[in-house]
DOKOLBA-7240 format. One record per residue (C-alpha): x, y, z. Coordinates in steps of 0.25 Angstrom, whole numbers, always signed. Layout:
<sites>
SITE X Y Z
...
</sites>
This chain:
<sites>
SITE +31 -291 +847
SITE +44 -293 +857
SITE +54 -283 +857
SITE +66 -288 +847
SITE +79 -294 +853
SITE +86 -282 +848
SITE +76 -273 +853
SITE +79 -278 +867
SITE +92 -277 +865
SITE +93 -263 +862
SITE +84 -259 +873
SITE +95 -267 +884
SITE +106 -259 +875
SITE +103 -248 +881
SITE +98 -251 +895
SITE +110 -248 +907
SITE +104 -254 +918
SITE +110 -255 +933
SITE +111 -269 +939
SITE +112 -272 +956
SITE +125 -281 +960
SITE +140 -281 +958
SITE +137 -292 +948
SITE +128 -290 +934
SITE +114 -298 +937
SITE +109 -309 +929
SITE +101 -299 +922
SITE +111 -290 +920
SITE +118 -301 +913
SITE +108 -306 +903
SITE +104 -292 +900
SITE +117 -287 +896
SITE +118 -300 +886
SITE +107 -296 +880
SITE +112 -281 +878
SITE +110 -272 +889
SITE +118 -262 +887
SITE +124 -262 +899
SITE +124 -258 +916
SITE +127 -247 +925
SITE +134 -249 +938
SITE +130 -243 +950
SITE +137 -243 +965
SITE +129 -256 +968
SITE +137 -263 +956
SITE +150 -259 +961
SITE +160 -265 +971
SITE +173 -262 +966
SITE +180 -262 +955
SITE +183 -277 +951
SITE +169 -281 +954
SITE +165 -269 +945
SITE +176 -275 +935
SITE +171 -292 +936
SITE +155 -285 +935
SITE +157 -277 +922
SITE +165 -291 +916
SITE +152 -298 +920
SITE +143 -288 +911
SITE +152 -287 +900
SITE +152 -305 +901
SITE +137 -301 +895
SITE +138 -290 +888
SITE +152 -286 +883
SITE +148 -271 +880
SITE +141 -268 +892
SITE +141 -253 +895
SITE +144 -252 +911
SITE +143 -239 +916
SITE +142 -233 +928
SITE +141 -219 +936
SITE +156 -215 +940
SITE +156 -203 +939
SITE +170 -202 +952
SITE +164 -194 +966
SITE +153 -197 +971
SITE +146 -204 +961
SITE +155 -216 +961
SITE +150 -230 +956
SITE +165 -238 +955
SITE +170 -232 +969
SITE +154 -230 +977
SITE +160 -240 +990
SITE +173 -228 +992
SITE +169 -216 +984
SITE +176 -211 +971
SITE +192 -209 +969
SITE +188 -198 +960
SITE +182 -185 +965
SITE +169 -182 +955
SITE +167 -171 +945
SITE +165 -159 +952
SITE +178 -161 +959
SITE +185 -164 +947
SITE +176 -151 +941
SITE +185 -143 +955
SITE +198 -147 +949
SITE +195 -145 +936
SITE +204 -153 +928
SITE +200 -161 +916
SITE +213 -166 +916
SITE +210 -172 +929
SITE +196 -174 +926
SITE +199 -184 +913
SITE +210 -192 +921
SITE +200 -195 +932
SITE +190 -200 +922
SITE +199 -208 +916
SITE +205 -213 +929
SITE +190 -218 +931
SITE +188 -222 +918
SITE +199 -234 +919
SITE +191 -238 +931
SITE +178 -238 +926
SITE +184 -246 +914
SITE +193 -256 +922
SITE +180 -262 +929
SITE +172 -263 +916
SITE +165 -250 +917
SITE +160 -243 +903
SITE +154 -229 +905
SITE +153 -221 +916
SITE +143 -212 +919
SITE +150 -200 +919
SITE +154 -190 +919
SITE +144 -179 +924
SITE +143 -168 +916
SITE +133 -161 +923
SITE +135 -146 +927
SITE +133 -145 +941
SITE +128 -131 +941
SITE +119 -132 +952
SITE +126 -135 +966
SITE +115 -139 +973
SITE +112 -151 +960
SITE +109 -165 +969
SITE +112 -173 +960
SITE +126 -168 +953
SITE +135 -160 +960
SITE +149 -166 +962
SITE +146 -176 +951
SITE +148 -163 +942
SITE +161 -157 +937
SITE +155 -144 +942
SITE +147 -132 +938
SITE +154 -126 +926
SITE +149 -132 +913
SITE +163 -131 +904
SITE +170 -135 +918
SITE +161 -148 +917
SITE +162 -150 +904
SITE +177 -151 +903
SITE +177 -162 +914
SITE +166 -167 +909
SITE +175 -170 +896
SITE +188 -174 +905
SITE +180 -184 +912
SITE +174 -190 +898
SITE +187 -190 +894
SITE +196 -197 +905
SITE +182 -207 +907
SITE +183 -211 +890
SITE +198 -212 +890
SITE +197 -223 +900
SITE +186 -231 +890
SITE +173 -228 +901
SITE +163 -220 +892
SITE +159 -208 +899
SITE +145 -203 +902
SITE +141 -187 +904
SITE +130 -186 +913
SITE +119 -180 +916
SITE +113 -173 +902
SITE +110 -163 +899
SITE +117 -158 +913
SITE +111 -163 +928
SITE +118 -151 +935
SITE +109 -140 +936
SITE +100 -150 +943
SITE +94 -148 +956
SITE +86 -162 +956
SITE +92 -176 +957
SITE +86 -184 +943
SITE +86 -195 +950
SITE +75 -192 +957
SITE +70 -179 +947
SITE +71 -172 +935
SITE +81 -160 +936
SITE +78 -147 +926
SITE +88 -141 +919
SITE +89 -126 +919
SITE +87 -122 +904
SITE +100 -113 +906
SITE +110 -122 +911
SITE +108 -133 +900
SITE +119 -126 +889
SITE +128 -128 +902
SITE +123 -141 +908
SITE +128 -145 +892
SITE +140 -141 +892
SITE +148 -153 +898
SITE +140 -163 +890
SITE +144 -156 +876
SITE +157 -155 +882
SITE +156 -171 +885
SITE +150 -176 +872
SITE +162 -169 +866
SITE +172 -175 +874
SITE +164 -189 +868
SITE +157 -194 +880
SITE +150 -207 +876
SITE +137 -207 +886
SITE +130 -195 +890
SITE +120 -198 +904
SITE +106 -191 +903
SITE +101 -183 +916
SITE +88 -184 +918
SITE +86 -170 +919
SITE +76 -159 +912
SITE +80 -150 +903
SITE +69 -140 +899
SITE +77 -133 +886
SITE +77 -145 +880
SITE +66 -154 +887
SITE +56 -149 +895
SITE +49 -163 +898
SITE +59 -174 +897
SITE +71 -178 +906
SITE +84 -177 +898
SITE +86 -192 +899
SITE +71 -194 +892
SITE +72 -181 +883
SITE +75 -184 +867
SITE +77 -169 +867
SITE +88 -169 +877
SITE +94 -182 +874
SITE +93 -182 +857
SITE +92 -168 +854
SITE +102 -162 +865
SITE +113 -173 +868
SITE +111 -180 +857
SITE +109 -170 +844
SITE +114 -156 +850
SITE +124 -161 +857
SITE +129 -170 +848
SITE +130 -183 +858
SITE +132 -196 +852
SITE +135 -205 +863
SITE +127 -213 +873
SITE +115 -205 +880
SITE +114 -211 +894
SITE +102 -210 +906
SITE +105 -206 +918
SITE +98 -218 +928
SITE +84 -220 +921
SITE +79 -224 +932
SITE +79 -209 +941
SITE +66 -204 +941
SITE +68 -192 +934
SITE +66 -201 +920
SITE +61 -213 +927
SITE +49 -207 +935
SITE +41 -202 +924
SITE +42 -215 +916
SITE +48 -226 +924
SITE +63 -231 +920
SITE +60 -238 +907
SITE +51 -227 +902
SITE +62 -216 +903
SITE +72 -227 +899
SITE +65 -229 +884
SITE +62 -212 +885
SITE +77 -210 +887
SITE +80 -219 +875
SITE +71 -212 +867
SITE +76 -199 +870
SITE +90 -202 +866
SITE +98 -211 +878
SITE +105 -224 +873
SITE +108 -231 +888
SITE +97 -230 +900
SITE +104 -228 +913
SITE +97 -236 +924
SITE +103 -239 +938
SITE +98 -234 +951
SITE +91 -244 +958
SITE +84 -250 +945
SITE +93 -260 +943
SITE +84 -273 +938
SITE +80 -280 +926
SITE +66 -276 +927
SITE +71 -262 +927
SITE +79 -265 +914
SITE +68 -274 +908
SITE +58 -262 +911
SITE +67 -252 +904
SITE +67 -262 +891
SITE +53 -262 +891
SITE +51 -249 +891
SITE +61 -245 +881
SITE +55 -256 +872
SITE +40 -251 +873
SITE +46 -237 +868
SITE +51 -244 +856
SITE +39 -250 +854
SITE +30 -238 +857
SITE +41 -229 +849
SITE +44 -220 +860
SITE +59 -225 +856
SITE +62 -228 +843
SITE +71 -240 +841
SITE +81 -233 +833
SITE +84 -225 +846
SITE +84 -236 +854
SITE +95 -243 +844
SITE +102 -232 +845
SITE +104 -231 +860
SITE +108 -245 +859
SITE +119 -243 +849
SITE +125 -231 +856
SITE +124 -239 +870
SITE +132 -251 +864
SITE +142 -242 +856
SITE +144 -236 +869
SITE +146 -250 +878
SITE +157 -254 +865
SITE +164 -242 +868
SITE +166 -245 +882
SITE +168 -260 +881
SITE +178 -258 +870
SITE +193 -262 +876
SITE +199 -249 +875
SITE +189 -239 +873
SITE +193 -224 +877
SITE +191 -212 +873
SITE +204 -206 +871
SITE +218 -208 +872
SITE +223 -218 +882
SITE +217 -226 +891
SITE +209 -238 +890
SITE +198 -245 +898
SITE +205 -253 +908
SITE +216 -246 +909
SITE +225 -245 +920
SITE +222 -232 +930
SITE +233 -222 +931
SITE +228 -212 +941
SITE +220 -218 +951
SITE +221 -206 +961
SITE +216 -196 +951
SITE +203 -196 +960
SITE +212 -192 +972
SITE +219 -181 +964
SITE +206 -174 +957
SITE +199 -175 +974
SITE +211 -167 +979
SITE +211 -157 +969
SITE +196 -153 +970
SITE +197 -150 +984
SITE +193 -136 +990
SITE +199 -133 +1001
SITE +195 -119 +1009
SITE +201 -117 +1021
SITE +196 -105 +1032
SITE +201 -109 +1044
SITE +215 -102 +1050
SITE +225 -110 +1056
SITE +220 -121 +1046
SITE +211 -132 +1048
SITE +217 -143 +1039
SITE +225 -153 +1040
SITE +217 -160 +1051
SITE +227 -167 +1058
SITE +218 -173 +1069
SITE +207 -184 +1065
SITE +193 -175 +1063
SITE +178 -178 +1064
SITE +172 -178 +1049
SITE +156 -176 +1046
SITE +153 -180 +1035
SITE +138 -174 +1029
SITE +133 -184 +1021
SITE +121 -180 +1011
SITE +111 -188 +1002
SITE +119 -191 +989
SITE +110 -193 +975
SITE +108 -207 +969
SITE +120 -204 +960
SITE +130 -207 +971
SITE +129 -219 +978
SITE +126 -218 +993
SITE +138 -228 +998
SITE +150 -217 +992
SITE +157 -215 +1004
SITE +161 -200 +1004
SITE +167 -190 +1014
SITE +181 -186 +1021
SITE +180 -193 +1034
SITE +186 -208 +1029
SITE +198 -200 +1021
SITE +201 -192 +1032
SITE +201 -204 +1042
SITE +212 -209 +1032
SITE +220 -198 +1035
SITE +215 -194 +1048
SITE +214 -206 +1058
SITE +203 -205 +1067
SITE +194 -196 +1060
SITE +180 -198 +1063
SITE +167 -194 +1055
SITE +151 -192 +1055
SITE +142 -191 +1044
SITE +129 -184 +1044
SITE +118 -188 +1033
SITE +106 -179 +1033
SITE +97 -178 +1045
SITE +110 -182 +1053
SITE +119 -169 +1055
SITE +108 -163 +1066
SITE +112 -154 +1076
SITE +113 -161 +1086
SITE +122 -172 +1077
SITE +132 -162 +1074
SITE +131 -157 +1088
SITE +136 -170 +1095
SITE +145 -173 +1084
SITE +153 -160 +1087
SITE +153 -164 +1101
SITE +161 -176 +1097
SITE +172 -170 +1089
SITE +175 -159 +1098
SITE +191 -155 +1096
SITE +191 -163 +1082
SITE +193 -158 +1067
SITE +181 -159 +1059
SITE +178 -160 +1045
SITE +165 -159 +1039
SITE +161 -166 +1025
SITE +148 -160 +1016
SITE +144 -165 +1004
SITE +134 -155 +996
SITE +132 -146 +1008
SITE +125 -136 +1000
SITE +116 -144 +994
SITE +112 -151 +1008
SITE +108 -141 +1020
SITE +109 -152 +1029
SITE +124 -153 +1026
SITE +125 -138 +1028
SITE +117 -136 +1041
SITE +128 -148 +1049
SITE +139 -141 +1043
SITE +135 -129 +1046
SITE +133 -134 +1060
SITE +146 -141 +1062
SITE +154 -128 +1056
SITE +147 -120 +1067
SITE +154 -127 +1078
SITE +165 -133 +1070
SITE +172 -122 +1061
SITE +183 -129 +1059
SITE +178 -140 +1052
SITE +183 -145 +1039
SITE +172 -144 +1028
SITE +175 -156 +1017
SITE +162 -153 +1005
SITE +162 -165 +997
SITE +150 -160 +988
SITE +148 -147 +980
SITE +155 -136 +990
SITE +146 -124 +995
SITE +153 -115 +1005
SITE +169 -116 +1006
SITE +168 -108 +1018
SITE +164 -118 +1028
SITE +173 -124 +1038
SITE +188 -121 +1042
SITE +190 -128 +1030
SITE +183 -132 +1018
SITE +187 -144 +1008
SITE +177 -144 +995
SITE +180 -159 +990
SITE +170 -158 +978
SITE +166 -173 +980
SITE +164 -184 +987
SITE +172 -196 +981
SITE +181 -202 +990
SITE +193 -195 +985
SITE +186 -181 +988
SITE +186 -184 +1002
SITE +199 -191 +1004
SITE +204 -177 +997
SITE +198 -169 +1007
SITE +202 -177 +1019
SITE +217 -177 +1013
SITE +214 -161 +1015
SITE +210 -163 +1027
SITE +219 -170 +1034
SITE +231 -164 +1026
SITE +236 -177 +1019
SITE +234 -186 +1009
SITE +229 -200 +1007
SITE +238 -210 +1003
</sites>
């Protein structure tokens, strides 16, 4: 016997699938008519604001209470500004200041752009506890180390994001930042003694009402020796939902990563996370189809029928799910006094503000190095990025400093580029010219340490800007720790620089 109609539809009503194009697909369209419960947008659906504005219109033309979400989380994991890197500096930065005041009205000034071009829930904040510095995957996108330090901006964030009617989503549960594997491509462990404190900011968000929690396809032994949290009943049910007292929407992380997907392919782990205790399957990356969606149907129909998942569970997904997309498509949703969805920004230079105050700057040169007054060289060591941050950001100091500085020039290095002899006959080239030199996770990437080092040695005078996690403070005549990578981190060290600010 077929599936029943309202079957199929609740199977679709929890399905948030990724689509290619700056416009919804035919079968984007007919599905959403027919109850999907909504999309996620990625850099490739994204041009600029209006066209992100006339595409939600499009969706919600076939489903008024679509749920639209999409991974901004401000530095460098930016969806809305990908083509000229974030206005807003990222957590860890924000972390640096450590202002929640400052914290929440960032949120909200983010929020009211999200909901001005149709955009429901955004995929953050993360709440992960980045306590080990040498994690690849979270780093920056982390308000830091300390778990009551992220916590309390864990629950700014949620609050400034909700004010503005976007639904917040705490990521990665039960805590990705002890990692030292990439889930996109493994499974990360997570130490048995760091668990109470990679906790912490997730009690601290389910109390400030988050509505959407993301599952991190990590391990977590205390509690599940076999099972990916994303696929465990035991993490899912009986941590986030029954001890922690949970009651919102429980979302997957990209289903498709191989850390879930590999062992039993994207619609198997799809039904397993249903069953486990999820309510929306998360799938983007570069499976974007309708086989992919029809597969993942399939699959979460044959655990119905073959009672891996019961029904009733299955019902309940759907029902939170849709609760969820009422709230956001409701005209004036918010959390909070003041503010609604739509409304009209009020601070739009709060990124600027928060980039300036999270700089570090250690000077060790007498007479002093900066202001530059005289156009410099800038080398700029590019590494490999994880799959969360779209490849196209542009990052780095030299195209602020050129703003301010006329005529300055630069190099990048990607690995395998910065060789000896490179760097050699670049040095010759410069000679009698300033030179500022821009790492990004130098620690984490000995490539980036060796051509630094390399370049100190005959230039001792150099500027050191470190745009990811710093290191050392002590290197160059001067040392400027930006704590990101978004656009505004750089322009705020190249305003330190060149001792002026951009107008």
């Amino acid at each position: 016997m077929p599936p029943s109609r309202d079957l199929l539809r609740m199977t679709d009503a929890v399905l948030l699938p990724g689509f290619a194009g700056h416009t919804p697909p035919e079968w984007l369209r007919r599905r959403l008519s027919d109850g999907l419960a909504g999309v996620v947008l990625f850099s490739r659906n994204i041009a600029d604001p209006e066209q992100v504005a006339r595409l939600t219109a499009a969706l919600r033309a076939e489903n008024p209470h679509v749920l639209v979400g999409t991974d901004e989380e401000t530095g460098e994991v930016t969806r809305l500004e990908v083509a000229t890197g974030s206005s807003r500096p990222g957590g860890y930065a924000l972390g640096v200041v450590d202002d929640p005041a400052l914290t929440e009205e960032l949120a909200r000034d983010l929020g009211l752009d999200l909901a001005a071009v149709g955009i429901g829930i955004d995929f953050a904040p993360s709440a992960d506890v980045n306590s080990n510095p040498r994690n690849p995957v979270i780093g920056l996108r982390a308000f830091g180390a300390d778990p009551e330090l992220v916590a309390r901006h864990t629950r700014a964030f949620i609050r400034g994001l909700q004010s503005a009617g976007v639904a917040a989503c705490a990521k990665h549960f039960p805590g990705h930042g002890d990692a030292s594997v990439d889930s996109h491509h493994g499974v990360p462990v997570v130490a048995d003694g760091g668990i109470e404190q990679a906790l912490r900011p997730f009690r601290a968000a389910i109390a400030e009402g988050v509505r959407a929690v993301m599952t991190g396809h990590l391990l977590v032994p205390s509690y599940d020796p076999h099972l990916p949290a994303t696929l465990s009943p035991k993490v899912l049910t009986g941590l986030l939902r029954e001890e922690l007292g949970f009651d919102g929407v429980i979302v997957t992380d990209g289903i498709e990563m191989t850390s879930v997907s590999g062992p039993y392919g994207i619609g198997g782990a799809a039904a397993r996370a249903i069953a486990a205790g999820a309510d929306a399957i998360c799938v983007g990356g570069e499976s974007y189809d309708e086989a992919t969606i029809d597969a993942m149907r399939d699959a979460i129909l044959a655990a119905v029928t073959e009672g891996l998942l019961p029904e009733e569970r299955l019902a309940d997904a759907a029902r939170r799910v849709r609760e969820l997309a009422l709230w956001t498509t409701s005209p004036g949703s918010t959390d909070g006094a003041g503010g609604t969805a739509g409304a009209t920004r009020a601070g739009g230079g709060i990124g600027l503000v928060a980039a300036r105050r999270a700089l570090r700057v250690t000077r060790r040169a007498s007479p002093p190095v900066l202001p530059l007054t005289d156009a410099p060289h800038v080398v700029e060591l590019a590494p490999e990025t994880h799959m969360a941050i779209d490849k196209a950001t542009p990052w780095g100091v030299a195209a602020p400093l050129a703003e301010l500085l006329p005529g300055t020039t630069a190099t990048r290095f990607a690995a395998g580029q910065a060789t000896g002899a490179a760097i050699e006959d670049l040095l010759a080239r410069i000679t009698g010219r300033g030179l500022v030199l821009v790492v990004r996770d130098a620690h984490r990437h000995p490539w980036q340490a060796e051509a630094l080092r390399h370049l100190l040695s005959a230039r001792p005078d150099a500027v050191v800007v470190e745009m990811g996690l710093p290191h050392r403070a002590d290197l160059g005549a001067v040392h400027i720790a930006t704590y990101g990578a978004a656009r505004v981190c750089g322009q705020a060290a190249a305003e330190v620089i060149a001792g002026t600010p951009i107008t």
